[in-house]
N, C-alpha and C positions, 0 to 999 in steps of 0.2 A: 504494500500500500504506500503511493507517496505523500510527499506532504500537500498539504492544499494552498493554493495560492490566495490571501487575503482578497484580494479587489477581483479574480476572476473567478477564483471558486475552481478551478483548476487543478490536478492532478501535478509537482512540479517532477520532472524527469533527476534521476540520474540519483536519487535519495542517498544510496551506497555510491562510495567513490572508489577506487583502487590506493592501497596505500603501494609506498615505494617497491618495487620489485615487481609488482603487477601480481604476487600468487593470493596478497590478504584483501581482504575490502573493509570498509567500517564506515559509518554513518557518517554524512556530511558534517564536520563541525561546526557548532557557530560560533568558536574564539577562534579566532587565529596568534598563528602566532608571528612577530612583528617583521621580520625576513616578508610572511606571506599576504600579510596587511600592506606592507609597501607594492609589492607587486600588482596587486588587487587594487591598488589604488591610481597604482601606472597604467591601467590598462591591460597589463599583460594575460592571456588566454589561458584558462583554467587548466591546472592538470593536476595530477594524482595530488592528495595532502600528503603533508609531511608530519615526518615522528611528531613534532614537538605540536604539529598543532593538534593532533588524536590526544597526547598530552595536557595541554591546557584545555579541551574541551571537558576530558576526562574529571579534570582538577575544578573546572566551572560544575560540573552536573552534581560531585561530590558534595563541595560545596552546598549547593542547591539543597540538594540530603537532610545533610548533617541541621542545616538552618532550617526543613521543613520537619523533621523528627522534635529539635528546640523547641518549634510553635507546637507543634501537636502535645508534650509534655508541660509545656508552659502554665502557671496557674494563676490566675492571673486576678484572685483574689485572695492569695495566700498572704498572712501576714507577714513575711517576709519583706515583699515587695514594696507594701507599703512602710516600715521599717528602714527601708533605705535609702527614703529621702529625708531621714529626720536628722536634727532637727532641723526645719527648713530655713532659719536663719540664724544668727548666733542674737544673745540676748543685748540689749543696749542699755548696759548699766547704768552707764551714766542718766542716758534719760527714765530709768525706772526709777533711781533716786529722787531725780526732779517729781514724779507723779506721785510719790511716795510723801515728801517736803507739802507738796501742793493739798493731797486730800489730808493732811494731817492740820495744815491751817486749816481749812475749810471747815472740818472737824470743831478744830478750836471755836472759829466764829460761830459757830452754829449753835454751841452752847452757853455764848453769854448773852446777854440780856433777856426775853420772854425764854431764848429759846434753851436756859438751863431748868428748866419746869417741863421742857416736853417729855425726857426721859422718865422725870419724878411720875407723872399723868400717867403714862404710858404705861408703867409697873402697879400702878395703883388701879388702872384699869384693867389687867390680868390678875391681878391678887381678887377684885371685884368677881371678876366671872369664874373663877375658880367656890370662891363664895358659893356662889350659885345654884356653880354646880353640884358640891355634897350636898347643900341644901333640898337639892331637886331629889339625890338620891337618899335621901333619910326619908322625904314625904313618900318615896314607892318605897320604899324598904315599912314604911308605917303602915302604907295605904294609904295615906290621906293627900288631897290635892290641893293646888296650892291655892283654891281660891277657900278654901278652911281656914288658912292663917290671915290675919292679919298685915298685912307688907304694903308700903306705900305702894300707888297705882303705877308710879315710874316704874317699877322694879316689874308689875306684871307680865311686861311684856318677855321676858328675859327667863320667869318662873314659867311661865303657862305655855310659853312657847311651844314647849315637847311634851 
C-alpha cells in the first residue's frame, strides 16, 4: 500500500526505496541526512538513501516512541506535578513586614476612642446568648416554657424563638 498524497488523494509510487548495494530496500525516510538534504535541495535526481539517512529516520521514529509511551503513562493529575511548580514565587519579606506594621496600627486605631467598647459589647453579647441558652435548656429539661416565667419582652424573642 502506498502513501497517499495530501491534495490529490493519490497513491505516491516508489514507498520502498533500494538502500546502497541495491540487495536491501527500506521505507522512504522523512529525515534526511545533511550530505542528502543539500543535494535535495540542489536539484539533484533521487537515488537509492543512504546509511545515515535509514539512520536518522530510524533515531526520529524512536524518538516518536519513546515521547508517545511518556504521554500514554503520563498522569497528569498526580500530585507530583503539581508539587513542582511550588512555590510559585519566593516570599517578599520585606513587604510582608510593611502589611504586618500597617494592620497592627490599624488595629491600634480601631481600639481607641468609641471603638475600645466594641470588643467589651461584643463579649458581653456572647456571655448574653450563652445565658440563654442553658436557660432555654433547664425550661425543657423542667418542661416548662418560656412564656411561664416571667423575663422582660426584649428577651422573648431570643427564649421563645426554639
Amino acid at each position: 500500500m502506498g502513501l497517499l498524497n495530501s491534495t490529490l488523494n493519490q497513491a505516491v509510487e516508489n514507498e520502498w526505496v533500494t538502500l546502497p548495494g541495491g540487495e536491501l530496500e527500506g521505507r522512504r525516510p522523512k529525515t534526511l541526512c545533511g550530505p542528502c538534504r543539500l543535494r535535495k535541495a540542489a536539484g539533484a535526481p533521487a537515488r537509492a538513501i543512504c546509511f545515515e539517512c535509514y539512520r536518522a529516520d530510524r533515531k526520529r521514529q524512536d524518538g516518536f516512541e519513546v515521547a508517545l509511551k511518556a504521554a500514554g503513562e503520563f498522569e497528569s493529575a498526580s500530585e507530583a506535578r503539581f508539587q513542582d511548580g511550588l512555590p510559585f514565587e519566593p516570599v517578599n519579606l520585606a513587604r510582608l513586614e510593611l502589611l504586618k506594621a500597617e494592620r497592627s496600627q490599624a488595629r491600634h486605631q480601631a481600639r481607641a476612642g468609641i471603638g475600645q467598647y466594641v470588643d467589651k459589647r461584643r463579649q458581653a453579647q456572647i456571655a448574653a446568648r450563652h445565658a440563654l441558652q442553658r436557660l432555654g435548656e433547664e425550661l425543657r429539661v423542667q418542661g416548662m416554657h418560656a412564656a411561664e416565667l416571667q423575663l422582660p419582652e426584649a428577651w422573648l424573642p431570643f427564649v421563645a424563638s426554639r
